[in-house]
MIPA-26364 format. One record per residue (C-alpha): residue in one letter; z, y, x. Coordinates in steps of 0.1 Angstrom, whole numbers, plus 2048, in hexadecimal, padded with zeros to 3 digits. Each point is the difference from the previous one (the first is absolute). Layout:
<rs>
+---------+-----+-----+-----+
! residuo !   w !   v !   u !
+---------+-----+-----+-----+
!       A !   Z !   Y !   X !
...
+---------+-----+-----+-----+
</rs>
This chain:
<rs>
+---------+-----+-----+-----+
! residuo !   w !   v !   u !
+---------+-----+-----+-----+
!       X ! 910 ! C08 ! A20 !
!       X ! 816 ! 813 ! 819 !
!       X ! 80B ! 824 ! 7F6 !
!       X ! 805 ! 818 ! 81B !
!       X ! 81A ! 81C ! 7FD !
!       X ! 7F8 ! 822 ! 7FF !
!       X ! 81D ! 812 ! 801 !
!       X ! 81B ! 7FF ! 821 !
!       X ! 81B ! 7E5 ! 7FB !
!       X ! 825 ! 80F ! 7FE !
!       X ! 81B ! 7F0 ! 80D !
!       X ! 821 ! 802 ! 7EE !
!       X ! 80C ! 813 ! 81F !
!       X ! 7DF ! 818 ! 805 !
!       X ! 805 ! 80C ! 7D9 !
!       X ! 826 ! 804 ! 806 !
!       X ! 7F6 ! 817 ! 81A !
!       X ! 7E5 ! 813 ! 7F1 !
!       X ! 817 ! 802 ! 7E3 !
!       X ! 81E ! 814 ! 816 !
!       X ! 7FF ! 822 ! 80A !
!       X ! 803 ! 806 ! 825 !
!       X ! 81E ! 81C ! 807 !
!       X ! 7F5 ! 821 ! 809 !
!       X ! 806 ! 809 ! 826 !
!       X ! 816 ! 818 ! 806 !
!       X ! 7FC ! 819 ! 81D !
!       X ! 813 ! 7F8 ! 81E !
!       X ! 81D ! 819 ! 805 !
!       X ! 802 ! 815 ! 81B !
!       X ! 820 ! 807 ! 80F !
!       X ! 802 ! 822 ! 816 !
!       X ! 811 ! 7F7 ! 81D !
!       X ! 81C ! 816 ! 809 !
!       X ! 801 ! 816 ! 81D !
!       X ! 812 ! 7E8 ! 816 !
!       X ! 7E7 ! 7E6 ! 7FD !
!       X ! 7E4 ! 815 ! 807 !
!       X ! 813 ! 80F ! 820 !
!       X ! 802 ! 7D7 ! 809 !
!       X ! 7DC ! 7F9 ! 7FC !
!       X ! 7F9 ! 81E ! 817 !
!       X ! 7F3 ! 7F3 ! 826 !
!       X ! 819 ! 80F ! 81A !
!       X ! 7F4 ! 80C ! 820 !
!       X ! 809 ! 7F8 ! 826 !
!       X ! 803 ! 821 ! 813 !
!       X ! 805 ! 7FF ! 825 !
!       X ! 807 ! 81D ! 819 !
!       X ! 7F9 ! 7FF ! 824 !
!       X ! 80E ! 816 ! 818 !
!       X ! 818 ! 811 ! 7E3 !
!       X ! 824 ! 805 ! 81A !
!       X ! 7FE ! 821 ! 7FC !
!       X ! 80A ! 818 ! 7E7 !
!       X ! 7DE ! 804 ! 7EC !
!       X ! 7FD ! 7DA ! 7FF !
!       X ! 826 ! 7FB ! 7F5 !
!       X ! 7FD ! 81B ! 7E7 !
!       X ! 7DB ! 7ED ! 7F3 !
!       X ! 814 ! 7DF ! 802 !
!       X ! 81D ! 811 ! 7E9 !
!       X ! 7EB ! 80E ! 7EA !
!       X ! 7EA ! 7E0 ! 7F8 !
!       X ! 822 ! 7ED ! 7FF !
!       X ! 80E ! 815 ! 7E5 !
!       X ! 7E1 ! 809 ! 7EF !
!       X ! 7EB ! 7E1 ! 805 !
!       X ! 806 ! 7E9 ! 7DF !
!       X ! 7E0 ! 7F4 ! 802 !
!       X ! 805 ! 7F5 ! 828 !
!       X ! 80C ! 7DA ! 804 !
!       X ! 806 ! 804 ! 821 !
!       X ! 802 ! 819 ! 818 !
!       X ! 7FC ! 7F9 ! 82C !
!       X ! 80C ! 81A ! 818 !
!       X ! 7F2 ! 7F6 ! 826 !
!       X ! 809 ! 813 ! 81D !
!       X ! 803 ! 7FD ! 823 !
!       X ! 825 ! 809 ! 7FF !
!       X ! 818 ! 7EC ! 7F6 !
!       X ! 814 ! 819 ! 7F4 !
!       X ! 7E7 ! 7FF ! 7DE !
!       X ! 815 ! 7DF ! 7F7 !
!       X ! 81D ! 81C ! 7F6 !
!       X ! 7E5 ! 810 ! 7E9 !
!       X ! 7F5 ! 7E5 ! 7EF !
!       X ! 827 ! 7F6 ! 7FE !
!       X ! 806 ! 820 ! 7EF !
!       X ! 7E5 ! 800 ! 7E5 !
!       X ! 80C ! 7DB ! 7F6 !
!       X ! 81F ! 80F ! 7F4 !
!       X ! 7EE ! 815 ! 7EA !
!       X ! 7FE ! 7EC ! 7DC !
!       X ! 7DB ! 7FD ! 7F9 !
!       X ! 7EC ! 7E2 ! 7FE !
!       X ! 7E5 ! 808 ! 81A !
!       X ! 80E ! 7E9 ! 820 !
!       X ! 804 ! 810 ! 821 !
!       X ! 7FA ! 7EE ! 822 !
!       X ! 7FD ! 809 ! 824 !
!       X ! 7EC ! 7F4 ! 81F !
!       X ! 7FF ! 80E ! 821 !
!       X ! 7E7 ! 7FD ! 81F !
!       X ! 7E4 ! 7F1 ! 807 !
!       X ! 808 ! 7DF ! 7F6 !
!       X ! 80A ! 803 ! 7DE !
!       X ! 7DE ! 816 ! 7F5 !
!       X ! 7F0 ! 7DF ! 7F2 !
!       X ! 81E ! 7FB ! 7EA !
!       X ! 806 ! 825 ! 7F0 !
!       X ! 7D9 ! 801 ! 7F9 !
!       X ! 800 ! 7DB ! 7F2 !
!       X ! 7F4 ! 805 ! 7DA !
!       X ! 802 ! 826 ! 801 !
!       X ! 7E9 ! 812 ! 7E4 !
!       X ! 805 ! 824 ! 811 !
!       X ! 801 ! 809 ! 825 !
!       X ! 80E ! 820 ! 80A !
!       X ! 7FD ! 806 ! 824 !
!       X ! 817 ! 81C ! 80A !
!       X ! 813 ! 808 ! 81F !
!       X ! 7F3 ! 80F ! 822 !
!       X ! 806 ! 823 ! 80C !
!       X ! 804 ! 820 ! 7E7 !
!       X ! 7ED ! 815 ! 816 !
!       X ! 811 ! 820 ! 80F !
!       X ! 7F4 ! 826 ! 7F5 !
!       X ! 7DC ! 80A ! 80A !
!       X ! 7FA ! 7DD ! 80E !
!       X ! 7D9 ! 7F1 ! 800 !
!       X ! 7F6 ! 7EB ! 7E9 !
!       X ! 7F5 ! 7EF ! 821 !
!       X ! 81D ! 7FF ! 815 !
!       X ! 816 ! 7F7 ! 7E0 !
!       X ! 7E5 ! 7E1 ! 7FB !
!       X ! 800 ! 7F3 ! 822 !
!       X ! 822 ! 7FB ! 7FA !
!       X ! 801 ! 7EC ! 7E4 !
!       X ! 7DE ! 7EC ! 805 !
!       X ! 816 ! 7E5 ! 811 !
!       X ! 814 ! 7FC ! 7E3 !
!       X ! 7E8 ! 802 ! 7E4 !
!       X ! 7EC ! 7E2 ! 80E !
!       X ! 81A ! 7EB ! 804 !
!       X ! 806 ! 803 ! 7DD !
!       X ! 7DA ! 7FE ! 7FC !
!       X ! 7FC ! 7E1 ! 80E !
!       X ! 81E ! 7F1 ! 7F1 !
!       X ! 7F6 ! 80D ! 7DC !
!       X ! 7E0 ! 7F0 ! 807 !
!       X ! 80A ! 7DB ! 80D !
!       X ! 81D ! 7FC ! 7E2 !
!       X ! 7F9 ! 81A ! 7E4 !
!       X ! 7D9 ! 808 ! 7FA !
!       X ! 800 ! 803 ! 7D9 !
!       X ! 81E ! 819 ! 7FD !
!       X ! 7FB ! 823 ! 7FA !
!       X ! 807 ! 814 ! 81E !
!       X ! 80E ! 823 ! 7FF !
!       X ! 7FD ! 810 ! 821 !
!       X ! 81B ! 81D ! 807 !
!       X ! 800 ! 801 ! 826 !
!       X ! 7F5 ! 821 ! 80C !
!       X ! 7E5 ! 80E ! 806 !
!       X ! 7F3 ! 7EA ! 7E2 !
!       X ! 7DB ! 808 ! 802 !
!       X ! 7F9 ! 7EE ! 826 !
!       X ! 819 ! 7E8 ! 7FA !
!       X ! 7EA ! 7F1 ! 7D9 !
!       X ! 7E3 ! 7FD ! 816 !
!       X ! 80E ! 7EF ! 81A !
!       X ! 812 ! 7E7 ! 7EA !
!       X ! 7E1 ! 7FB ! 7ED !
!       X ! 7EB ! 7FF ! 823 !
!       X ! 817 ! 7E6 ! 806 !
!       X ! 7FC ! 7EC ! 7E0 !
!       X ! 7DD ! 802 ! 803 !
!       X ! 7FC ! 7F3 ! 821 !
!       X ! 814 ! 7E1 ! 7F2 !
!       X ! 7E3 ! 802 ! 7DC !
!       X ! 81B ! 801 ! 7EA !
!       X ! 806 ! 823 ! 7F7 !
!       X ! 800 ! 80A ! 7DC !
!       X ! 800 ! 822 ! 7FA !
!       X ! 813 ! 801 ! 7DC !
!       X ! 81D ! 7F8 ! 80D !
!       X ! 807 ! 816 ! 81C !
!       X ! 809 ! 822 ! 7FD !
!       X ! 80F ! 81B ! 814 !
!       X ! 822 ! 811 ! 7F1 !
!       X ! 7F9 ! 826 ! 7F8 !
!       X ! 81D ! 800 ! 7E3 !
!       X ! 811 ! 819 ! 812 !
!       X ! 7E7 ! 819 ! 804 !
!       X ! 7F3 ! 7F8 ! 7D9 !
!       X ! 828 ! 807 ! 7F6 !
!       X ! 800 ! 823 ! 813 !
!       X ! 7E7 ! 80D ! 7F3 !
!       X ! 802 ! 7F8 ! 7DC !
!       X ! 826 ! 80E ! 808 !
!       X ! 7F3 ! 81F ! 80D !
!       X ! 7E5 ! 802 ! 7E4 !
!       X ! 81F ! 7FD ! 7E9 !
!       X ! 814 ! 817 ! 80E !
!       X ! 7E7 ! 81B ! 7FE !
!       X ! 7F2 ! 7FB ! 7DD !
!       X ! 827 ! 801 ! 7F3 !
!       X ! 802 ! 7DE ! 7F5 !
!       X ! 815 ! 7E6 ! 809 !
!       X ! 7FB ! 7E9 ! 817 !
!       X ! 7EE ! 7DF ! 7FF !
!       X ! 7EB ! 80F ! 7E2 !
!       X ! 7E3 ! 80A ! 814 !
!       X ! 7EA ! 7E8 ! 812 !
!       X ! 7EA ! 80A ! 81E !
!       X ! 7E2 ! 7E9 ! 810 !
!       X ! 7FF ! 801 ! 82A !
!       X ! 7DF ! 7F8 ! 80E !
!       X ! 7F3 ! 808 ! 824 !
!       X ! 817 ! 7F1 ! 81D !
!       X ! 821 ! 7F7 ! 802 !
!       X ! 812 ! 818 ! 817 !
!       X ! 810 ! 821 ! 7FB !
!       X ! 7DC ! 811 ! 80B !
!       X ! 7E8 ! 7E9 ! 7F2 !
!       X ! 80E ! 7F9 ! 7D9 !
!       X ! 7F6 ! 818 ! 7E7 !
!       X ! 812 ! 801 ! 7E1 !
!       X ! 7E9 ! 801 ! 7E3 !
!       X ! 814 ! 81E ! 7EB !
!       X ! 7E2 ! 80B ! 7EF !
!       X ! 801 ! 7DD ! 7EC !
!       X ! 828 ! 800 ! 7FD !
!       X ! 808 ! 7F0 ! 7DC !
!       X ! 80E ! 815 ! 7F0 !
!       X ! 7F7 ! 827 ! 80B !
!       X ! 7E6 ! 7FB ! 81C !
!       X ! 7EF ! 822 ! 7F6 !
!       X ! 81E ! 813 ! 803 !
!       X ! 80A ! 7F5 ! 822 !
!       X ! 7DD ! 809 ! 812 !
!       X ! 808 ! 826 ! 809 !
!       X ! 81C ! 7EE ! 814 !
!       X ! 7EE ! 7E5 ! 812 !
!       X ! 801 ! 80C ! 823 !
!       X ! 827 ! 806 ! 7FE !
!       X ! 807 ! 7DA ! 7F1 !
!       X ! 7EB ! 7F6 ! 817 !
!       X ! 810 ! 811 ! 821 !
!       X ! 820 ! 7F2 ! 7F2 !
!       X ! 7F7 ! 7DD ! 7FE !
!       X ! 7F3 ! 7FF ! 823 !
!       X ! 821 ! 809 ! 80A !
!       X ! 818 ! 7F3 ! 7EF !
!       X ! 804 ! 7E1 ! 818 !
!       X ! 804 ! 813 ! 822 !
!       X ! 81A ! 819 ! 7EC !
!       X ! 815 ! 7E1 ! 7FA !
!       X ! 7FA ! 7F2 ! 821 !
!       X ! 80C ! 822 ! 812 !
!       X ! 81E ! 802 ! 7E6 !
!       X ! 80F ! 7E0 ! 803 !
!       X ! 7F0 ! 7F0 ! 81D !
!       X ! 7F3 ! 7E3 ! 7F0 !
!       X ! 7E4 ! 7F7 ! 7E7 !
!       X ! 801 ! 806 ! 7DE !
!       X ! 814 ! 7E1 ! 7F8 !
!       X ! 80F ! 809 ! 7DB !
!       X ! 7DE ! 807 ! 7ED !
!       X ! 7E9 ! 7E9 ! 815 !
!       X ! 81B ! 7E3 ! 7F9 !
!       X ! 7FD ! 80D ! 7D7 !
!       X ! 7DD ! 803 ! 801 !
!       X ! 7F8 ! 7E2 ! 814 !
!       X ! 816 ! 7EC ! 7E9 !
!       X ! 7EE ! 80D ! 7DE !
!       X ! 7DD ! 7F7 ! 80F !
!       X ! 80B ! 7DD ! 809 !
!       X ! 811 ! 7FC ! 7DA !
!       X ! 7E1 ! 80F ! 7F0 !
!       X ! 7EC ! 7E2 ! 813 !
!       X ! 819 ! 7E8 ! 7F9 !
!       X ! 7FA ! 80E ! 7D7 !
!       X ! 7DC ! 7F8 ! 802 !
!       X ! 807 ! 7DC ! 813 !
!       X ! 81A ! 7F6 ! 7E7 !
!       X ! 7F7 ! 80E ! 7E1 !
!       X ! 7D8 ! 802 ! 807 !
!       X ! 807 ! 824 ! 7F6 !
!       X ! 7E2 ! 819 ! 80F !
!       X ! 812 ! 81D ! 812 !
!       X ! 7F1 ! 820 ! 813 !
!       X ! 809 ! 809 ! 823 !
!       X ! 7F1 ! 813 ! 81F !
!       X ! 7FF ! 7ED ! 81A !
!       X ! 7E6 ! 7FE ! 822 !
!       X ! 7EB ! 7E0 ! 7FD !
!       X ! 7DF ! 7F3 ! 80B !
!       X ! 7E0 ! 810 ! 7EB !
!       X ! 7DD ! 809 ! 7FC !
!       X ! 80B ! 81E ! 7EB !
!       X ! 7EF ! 818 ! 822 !
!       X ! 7E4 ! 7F2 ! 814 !
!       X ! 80D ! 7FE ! 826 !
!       X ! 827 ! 800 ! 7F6 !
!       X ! 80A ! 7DD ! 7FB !
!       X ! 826 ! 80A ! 7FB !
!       X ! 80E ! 81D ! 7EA !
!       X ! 81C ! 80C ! 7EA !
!       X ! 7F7 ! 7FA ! 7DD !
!       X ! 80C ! 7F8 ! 7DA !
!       X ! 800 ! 7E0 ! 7FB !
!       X ! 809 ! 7E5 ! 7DF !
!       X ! 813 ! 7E8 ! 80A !
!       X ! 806 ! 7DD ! 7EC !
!       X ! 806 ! 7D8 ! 807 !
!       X ! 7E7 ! 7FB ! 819 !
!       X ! 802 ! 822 ! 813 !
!       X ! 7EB ! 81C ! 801 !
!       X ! 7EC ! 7FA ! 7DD !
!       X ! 7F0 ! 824 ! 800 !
!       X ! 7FE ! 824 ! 819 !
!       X ! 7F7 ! 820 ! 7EC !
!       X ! 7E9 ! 808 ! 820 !
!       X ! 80B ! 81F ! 810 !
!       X ! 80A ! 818 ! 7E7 !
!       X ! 7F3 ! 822 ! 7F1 !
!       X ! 806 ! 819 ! 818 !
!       X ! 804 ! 826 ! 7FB !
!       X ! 7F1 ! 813 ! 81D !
!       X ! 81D ! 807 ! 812 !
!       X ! 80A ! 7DC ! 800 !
!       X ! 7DB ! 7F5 ! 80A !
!       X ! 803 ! 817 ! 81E !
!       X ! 821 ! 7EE ! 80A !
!       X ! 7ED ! 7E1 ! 7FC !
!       X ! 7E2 ! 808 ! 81A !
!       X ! 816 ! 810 ! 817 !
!       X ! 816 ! 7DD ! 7FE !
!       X ! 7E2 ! 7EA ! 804 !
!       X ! 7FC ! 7FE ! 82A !
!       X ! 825 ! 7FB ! 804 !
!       X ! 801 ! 7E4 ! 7E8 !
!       X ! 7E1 ! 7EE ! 80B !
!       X ! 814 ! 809 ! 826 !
!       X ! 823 ! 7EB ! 7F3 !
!       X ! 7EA ! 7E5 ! 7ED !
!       X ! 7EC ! 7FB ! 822 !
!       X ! 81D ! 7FE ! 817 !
!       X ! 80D ! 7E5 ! 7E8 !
!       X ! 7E2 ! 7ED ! 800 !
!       X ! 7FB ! 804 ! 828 !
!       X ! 828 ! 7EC ! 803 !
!       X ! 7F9 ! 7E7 ! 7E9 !
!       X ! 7E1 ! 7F8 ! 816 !
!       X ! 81A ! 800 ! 825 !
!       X ! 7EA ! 821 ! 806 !
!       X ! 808 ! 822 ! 80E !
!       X ! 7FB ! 81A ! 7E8 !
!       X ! 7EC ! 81A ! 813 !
!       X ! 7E1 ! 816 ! 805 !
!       X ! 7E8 ! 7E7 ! 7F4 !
!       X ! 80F ! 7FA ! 7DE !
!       X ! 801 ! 820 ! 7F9 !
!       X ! 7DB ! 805 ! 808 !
!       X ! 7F8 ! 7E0 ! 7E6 !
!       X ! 811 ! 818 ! 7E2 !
!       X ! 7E5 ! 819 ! 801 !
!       X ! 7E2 ! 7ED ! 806 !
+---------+-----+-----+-----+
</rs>
């Protein structure tokens, strides 16, 4: 009669191995890397700055050169060729951030190539007193030729705008964009870092501290007579500062034609500082994916009817990632809102009206206030 097992049959080598104990696992050790292998793993940026042969763009191009450690490489495009002797110069300077130089029309394709942040500089300053139309219909030419080039060989960089007057010349590059459907508003801003540094100087000055330890918001336009400094927010001692509003205010507005009738010439020396900290604090959040806080004017839905304004804005890795809408306003400052409102939908209209080929005229402004 045939038995059948009931209990598992062990093999010599199954008991053996039931008989062992398996070795603990130990954790895996972790090794902090050391500060020079985390500045490695960091992603360097590709800046490039059209129309920069002048002395705001040399002093931006020094200032990132020197400054820039997170820049791989830097481009410096100019019509001139004398901006071969800049670029020159800053390769003698002994940081790793690479310096190159491209002139005319030709080599545009090449200094925007793989570029991560756009700065479109250059045209004319201005002179005192002069129209924010008259100063625009002289530098339309110029910022659509960089429109159009930025467009066909660079679409996913950010673009800073700092030709003057900023606010027509945003909505005719992004009329532009958009008549091409490939516009994205995160990633286009217009430069206000110079007006955003004088007033939280001012602010500063006047609350007894020193400066670069206060920080104001700008929100309305972005010329001397449409930006209103937002002092009543100012971090740290916006209380104290609003019995003194209108005075700050009257300053800022003037500050630029002061400089202009002193030295005859645009206020080179800051506007290269400031533009050159905006562009670095972009190039922080691109690099590092770190979320910094600037003013800047952009595209929003912050005010019904006003599709461009001056506004604080978080800025990370993909662009724009967040706008604190327009800000808190003391009454004062509301009041130098409203009254800034016409002439900003005015400078936002005669940029749309080039970007379409149109004359800007009677009829556009009739379409504001309908």
């Amino acid at each position: 009669m045939k038995v059948w097992r009931t209990s598992p049959i062990w093999t010599k080598n199954m008991a053996t191995a039931s008989l062992v104990e398996k070795p603990k696992e130990e954790p895996a050790m972790v090794i902090p890397r050391t500060e020079e292998e985390m500045e490695r793993s960091v992603r360097k940026a590709n800046v490039t700055l059209l129309g920069c042969n002048n002395l705001h763009g040399r002093i931006t191009a020094a200032s990132l050169k020197i400054n820039g450690k997170d820049i791989r490489q830097l481009k410096l495009w100019d019509n001139s060729n004398s901006i071969r002797g800049v670029a020159m110069e800053l390769s003698h300077i002994p940081t790793r951030t690479k310096t190159s130089s491209f002139v005319g029309k030709g080599q545009l394709q090449m200094a925007l190539r793989n570029a991560d942040i756009v700065m479109v500089m250059g045209g004319n300053v201005g002179f005192p007193h002069e129209s924010t139309t008259d100063l625009f219909a002289r530098n339309s030419t110029h910022m659509r030729e960089m429109a159009n080039a930025i467009l066909a060989h660079a679409p996913k960089a950010m673009i800073g705008i700092c030709v003057n007057p900023i606010m027509p010349c945003l909505a005719m590059f992004a009329g532009i964009q958009m008549a091409q459907g490939v516009f994205c508003p995160n990633r286009v801003f217009g430069v206000m870092a110079l007006d955003e540094m004088r007033a939280s100087t001012l602010a500063a000055v006047k609350l007894g501290l020193p400066p670069g330890t206060v920080k104001v918001q700008l929100t309305g336009g972005a010329t001397a007579d449409t930006v209103v400094p937002v002092m009543s927010a100012a971090q740290p001692g916006g209380e104290a500062l609003k019995p003194d509003m209108i005075e700050l205010m009257n300053m800022l507005r003037s500050m630029t034609d002061h400089v202009k009738e002193a030295s005859h010439q645009g206020p080179h020396l800051s506007g290269g500082h400031a533009t050159a900290k905006f562009i670095l604090s972009l190039v922080k959040g691109l690099s590092r994916d770190e979320q910094v806080k600037l003013s800047a004017a952009v595209r929003t839905s912050a005010l019904v009817g006003v599709p461009y304004l001056t506004l604080p804005v978080t800025v990370s890795r993909s662009g724009i990632i967040g706008t604190a809408g327009i800000p808190r306003l003391s009454k004062l400052e509301l009041k130098a809102f409203m009254r800034a409102l016409p002439t900003i939908l005015e400078h936002i209209a005669l940029g749309e009206a080039c970007a379409a080929h149109r004359e800007f005229g009677q009829d556009d402004l009739l379409d504001l206030y309908q």
